[in-house]
N, C-alpha and C positions, 0 to 999 in steps of 0.2 A: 521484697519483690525483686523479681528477676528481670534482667534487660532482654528486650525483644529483641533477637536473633534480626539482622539487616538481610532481606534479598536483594539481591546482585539483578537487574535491569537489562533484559534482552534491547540493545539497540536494533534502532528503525529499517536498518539494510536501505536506505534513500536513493543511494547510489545503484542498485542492484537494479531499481526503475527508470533508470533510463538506459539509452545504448547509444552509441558511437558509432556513426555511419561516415567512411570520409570524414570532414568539418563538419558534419551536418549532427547536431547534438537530438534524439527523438526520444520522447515520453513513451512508455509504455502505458496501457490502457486505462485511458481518462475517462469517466463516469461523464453519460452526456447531459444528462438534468442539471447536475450543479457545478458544471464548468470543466475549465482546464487548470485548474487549482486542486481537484482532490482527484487522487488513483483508486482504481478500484482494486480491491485486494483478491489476491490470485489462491483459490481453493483448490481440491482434488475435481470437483466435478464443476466450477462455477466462480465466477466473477461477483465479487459483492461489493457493494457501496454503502461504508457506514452511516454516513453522515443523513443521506435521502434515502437508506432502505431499496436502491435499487439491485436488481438481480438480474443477469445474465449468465443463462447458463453454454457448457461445454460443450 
């Protein structure tokens, strides 16, 4: 039996969600159902939220 080839793990980019205003440190687009704990992930045409399925679109 042959050993299963490992794939290599695209990191989260965490950092790329937020922005540097002045001192002032600001989240980029937090899903409004379940807090200010998850980001909602930025698509071609639309804003999604894994976790509660919400949608906003462009």
């Amino acid at each position: 039996m042959a050993k299963k080839k490992v794939k290599n793990k695209i990191p989260s980019k965490k950092y790329a969600k937020y922005k540097l205003e002045g001192n002032k440190l600001t989240r980029a687009r937090l899903c409004p159902k379940c807090g200010p704990a998850v980001f909602l992930g930025e698509h071609k045409d639309r804003f999604y939220c894994g976790k509660c399925n919400y949608l906003e679109m462009k």
